[in-house]
C-alpha positions, -999 to 999 in steps of 0.1 A, spaced: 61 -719 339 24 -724 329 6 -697 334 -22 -689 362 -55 -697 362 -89 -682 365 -103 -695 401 -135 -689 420 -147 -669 386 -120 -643 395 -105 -626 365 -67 -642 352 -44 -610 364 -27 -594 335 9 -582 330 22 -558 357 20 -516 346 38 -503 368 71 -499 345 40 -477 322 26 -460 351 62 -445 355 66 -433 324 38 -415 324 41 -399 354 79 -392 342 65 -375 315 37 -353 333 62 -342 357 86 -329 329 56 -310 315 45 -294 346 85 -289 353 80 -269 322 51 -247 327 65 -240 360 100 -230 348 82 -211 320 55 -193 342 82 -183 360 109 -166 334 76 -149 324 67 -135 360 103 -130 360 106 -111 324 73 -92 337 88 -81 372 118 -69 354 106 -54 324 76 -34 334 46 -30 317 41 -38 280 16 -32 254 -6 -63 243 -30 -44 214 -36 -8 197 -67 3 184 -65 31 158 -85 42 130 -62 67 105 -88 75 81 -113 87 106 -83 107 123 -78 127 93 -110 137 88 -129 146 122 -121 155 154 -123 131 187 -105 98 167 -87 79 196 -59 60 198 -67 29 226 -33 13 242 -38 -17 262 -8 -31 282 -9 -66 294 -13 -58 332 -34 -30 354 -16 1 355 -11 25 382 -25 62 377 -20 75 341 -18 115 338 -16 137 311 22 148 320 32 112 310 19 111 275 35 130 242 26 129 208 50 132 175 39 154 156 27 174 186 -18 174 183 -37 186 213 -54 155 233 -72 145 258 -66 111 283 -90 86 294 -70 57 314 -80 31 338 -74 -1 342 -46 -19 313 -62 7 291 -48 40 278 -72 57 255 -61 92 242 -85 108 222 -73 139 199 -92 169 200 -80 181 161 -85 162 128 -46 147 123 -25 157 91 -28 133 63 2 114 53 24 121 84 39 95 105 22 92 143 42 85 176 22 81 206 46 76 237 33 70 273 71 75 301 72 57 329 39 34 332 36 10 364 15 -20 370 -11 -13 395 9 -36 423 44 -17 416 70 -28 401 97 -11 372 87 12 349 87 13 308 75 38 281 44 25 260 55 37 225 32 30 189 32 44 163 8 46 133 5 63 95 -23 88 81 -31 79 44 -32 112 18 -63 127 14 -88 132 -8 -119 153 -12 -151 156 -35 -159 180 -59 -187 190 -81 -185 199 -115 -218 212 -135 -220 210 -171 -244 231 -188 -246 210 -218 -250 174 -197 -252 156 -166 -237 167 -137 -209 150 -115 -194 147 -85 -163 132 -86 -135 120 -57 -97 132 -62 -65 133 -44 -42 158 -39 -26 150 -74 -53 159 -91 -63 122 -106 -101 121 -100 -130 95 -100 -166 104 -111 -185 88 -84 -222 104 -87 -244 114 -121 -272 134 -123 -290 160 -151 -288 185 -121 -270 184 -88 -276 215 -66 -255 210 -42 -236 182 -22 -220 173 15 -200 142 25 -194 129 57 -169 97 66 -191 73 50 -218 88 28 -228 115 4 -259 133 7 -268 149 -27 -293 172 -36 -306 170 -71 -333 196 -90 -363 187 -107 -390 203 -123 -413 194 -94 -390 203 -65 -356 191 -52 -348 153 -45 -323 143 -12 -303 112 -19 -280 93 7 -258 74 -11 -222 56 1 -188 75 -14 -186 56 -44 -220 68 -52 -231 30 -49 -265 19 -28 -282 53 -33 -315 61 -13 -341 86 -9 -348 108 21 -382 120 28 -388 159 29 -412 177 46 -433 186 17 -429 189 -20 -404 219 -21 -369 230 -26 -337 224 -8 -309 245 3 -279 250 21 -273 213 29 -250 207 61 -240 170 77 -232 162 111 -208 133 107 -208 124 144 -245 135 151 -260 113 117 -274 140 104 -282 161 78 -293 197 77 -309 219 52 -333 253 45 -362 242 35 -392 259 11 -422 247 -3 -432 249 -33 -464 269 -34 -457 296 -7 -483 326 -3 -490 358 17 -511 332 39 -498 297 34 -461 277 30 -435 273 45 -404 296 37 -362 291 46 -374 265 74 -344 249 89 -355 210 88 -327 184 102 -329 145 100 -314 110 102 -289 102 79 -301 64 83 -339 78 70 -355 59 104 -372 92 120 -391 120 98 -378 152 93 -377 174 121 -388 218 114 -366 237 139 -390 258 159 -389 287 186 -411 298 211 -435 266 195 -432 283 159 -413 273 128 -384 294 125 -377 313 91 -341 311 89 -316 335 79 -282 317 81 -271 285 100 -247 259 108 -236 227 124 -216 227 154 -185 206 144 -183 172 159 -217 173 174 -258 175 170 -262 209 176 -271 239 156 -259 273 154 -289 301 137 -297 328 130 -338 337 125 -352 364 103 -354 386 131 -318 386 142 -320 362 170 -290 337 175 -302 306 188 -286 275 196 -304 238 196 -292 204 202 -308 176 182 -289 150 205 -308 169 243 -341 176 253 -328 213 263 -345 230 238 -336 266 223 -308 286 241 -309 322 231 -270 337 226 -287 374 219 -286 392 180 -262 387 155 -261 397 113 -242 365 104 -224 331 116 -192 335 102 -177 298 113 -177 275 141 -142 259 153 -133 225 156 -129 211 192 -136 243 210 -174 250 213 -161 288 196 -183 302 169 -167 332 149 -202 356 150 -207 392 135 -230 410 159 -256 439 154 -229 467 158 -205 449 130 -179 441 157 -167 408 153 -163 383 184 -152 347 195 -184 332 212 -180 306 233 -211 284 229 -208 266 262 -211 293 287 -222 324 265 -188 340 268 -170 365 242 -142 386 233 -135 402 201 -119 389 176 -79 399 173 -74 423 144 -49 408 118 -9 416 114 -4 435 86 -44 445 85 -57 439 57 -90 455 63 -122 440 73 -133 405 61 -164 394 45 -155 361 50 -139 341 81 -133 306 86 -117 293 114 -90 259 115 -69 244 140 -43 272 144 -61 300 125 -88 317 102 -88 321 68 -105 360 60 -115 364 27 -109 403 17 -119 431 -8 -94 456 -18 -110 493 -30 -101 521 -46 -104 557 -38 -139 558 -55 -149 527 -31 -149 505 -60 -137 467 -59 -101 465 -73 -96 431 -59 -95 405 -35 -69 383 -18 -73 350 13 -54 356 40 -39 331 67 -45 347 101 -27 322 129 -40 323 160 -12 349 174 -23 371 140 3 369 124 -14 379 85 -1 359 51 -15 363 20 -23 329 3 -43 339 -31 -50 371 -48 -70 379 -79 -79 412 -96 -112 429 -103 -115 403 -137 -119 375 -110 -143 366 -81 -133 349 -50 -162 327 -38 -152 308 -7 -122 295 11 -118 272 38 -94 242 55 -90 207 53 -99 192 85 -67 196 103 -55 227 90 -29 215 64 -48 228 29 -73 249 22 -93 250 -6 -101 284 -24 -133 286 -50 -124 315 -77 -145 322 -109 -124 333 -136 -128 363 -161 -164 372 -150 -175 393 -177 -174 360 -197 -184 333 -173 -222 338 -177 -244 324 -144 -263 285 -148 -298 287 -139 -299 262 -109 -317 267 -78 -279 277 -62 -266 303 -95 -232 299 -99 -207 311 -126 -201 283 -149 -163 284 -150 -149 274 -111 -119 267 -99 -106 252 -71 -73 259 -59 -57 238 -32 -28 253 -10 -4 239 14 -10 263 42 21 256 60 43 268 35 18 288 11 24 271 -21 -4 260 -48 -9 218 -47 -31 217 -77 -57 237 -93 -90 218 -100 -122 229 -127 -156 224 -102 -163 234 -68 -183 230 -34 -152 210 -18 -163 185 7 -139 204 34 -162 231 31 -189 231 56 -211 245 34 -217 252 -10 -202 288 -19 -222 315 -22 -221 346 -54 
């Protein structure tokens, strides 16, 4: 049969497409038939299973080495009300909870242990509209640590150099003279002596992209401090011609780590402050001194609060991680636990056995390490030991030397697992260097398990990068 004809200029029609049409539609129904039957195992699997998690943020490095690292949970639905009776962490670690919303975020008030296997468990979460119940479970890993030290050489440049707990170090940092060094998660702040004064460098860890940090004048610098969470660094501060009637003397100055503000002279009562001792307040902005007068004062770089007064004191002894609690000697030599928050104190616990009275105490997570002096009956040094206090006071000795050696400072990893113990060997022939910070110039640093009170390794150099601050002769 011929086929049709165009008439009346109306298009010829073409072949019908309704055996097409069908198959499409065939096809898009099976699709949708899909995604329906899908949606709905998955509404199904959701109703029945409970809650689930979707991502973890976590940062292991940063946990081992300050407090307030998080771990963030976020389940794949709203969740009903989160308390703190629902969460548990393996190892136990103090925290704190922050949940709303499909977020969990628990933040840990203590540095974690390096090396140790992390289990963070949340029983019995519920999505916001109801339904069953499941535990939230992750876990994570710490890497091992490792820590900066400096070794001088009298005969050629100094160096800082990065080392694990093996022992197997990396020299990082060079210099003809390094006075003293801090490091903080991701930089080192240096301090190097020249004829014409001290130089403050702000480098990354590997020593790489080094910079220079102005100073208030051309003078010298001591006692450098960092406040890793703050950005900034600390230091006493002299100049260089100082008179009867002019200069500036053991000023505390504090700065930007990033070198965008100018340094900043800590004053009270609208006068520079000569400073006697100081420190950082873990974790934060603030600062803990003491002036030449006796005053403790406390200041926070990150408020506009100015100076709070916390009455006289002789000496800071330490400041603890995650409490607000400085260790502080007052006027009478009685030793307390101040409690920088609300001005509170008590004294501190005597040790058990006691070992006598400490020149030195630095407080961890779970203790204080008191560094103390054994006499004889004439009242002369016959030697000197470390001892682990925990916080119940139960007393272990960790290192002891006799009246041949020196103990110069001791103090704990972040968490609390090591501590690191500065001694200088057979002193009457370990002559002094002649920096700015005199030192013997035989050191060693000794690194102990705390735990279990055995030696990890014994290192030549010093000024640890647990240490809040250099040792002192």
């Amino acid at each position: 049969m011929p086929a049709a004809r165009s008439t009346g200029g109306e298009a010829a029609p073409t072949t019908p497409a309704a055996p097409r049409d069908r198959r499409f539609l065939f096809a898009l129904g099976a699709v949708l038939g899909i995604l329906v039957l899908v949606g709905g195992t998955l509404g199904f699997v959701s109703l029945t299973q409970g809650p689930r998690i979707t991502e973890v943020q976590v940062n292991p490095k940063e946990a081992i080495e300050s407090s307030g690292s998080r771990v963030i949970l976020t389940a794949n639905q709203s969740l009903a009300t989160i308390d703190e009776s629902q969460v548990t962490v393996e190892p136990a670690v103090p925290f704190t909870l922050d949940a709303a919303g499909r977020g969990i975020g628990i933040r840990f008030t203590v540095p974690l242990d390096d090396d140790t296997d992390y289990t963070v468990s949340v029983a019995d979460a519920v999505g916001a509209g109801g339904g069953p119940s499941s535990t939230l479970t992750t876990s994570f890993s710490t890497p091992a640590s490792t820590l900066f030290l400096l070794q001088r050489d009298p005969e050629g440049k100094d160096s800082i150099f990065r080392t694990d707990l093996a022992g197997e170090g990396v020299k990082v940092f060079t210099a003809d003279k390094i006075n003293d060094f801090r490091a903080t998660s991701s930089q080192l702040v240096v301090s190097i002596e020249e004829d014409e004064g001290s130089k403050l460098l702000v480098m990354d860890r590997d020593g790489k992209n080094s910079r220079e940090l102005e100073l208030p004048g051309v003078g010298y610098v001591r006692a450098i401090q960092v406040s890793d969470r703050g950005g900034y660094v600390g230091y006493s501060y002299s100049d260089k011609e100082v008179s009867d009637t002019e200069g500036r003397a053991s000023v505390l100055v504090t700065q930007s780590l990033s070198g965008d503000d100018e340094p900043v002279v800590t004053e009270v009562g609208d006068k520079e402050a000569n400073i006697f001792v100081w420190q950082f307040v873990p974790d934060s902005a603030a600062v803990l001194f003491i002036d030449f007068d006796g005053a403790l004062s406390l200041v926070d770089r990150s408020t506009d609060a100015g100076v709070q007064s916390l009455g006289l004191a002789t000496t800071i002894q330490g400041i603890s991680r995650g409490t607000y609690t400085a260790i502080v000697e007052r006027l009478d030599g009685t030793v307390v636990e101040l409690n920088l928050a609300d001005g509170t104190e008590v004294p501190l616990e005597p040790s058990d056995p006691d070992y006598g009275t400490a020149t030195t105490i630095t407080p961890f997570p779970g203790g204080t390490l008191r560094h103390v002096v054994a006499r004889d009956e004439n009242g002369i040094p016959s030697g000197q030991a470390v001892v682990r206090v925990d916080d119940d006071g139960k007393a272990t000795k960790l290192v002891e030397v006799d009246s041949s050696d020196s103990i110069l400072q001791a103090c704990a990893s972040p968490s609390g697992q090591y501590a690191a113990v500065v001694v200088a060997p057979d002193l009457t022939d370990n002559p002094y260097d002649q920096m700015l910070l005199p030192l013997p110039q035989k050191l060693e640093t000794h690194l102990l398990d705390l735990r279990t009170g055995d030696e990890v390794v014994a290192l030549t150099g010093f000024d640890a990068s647990w240490c809040q601050t250099a040792p002192q002769f």
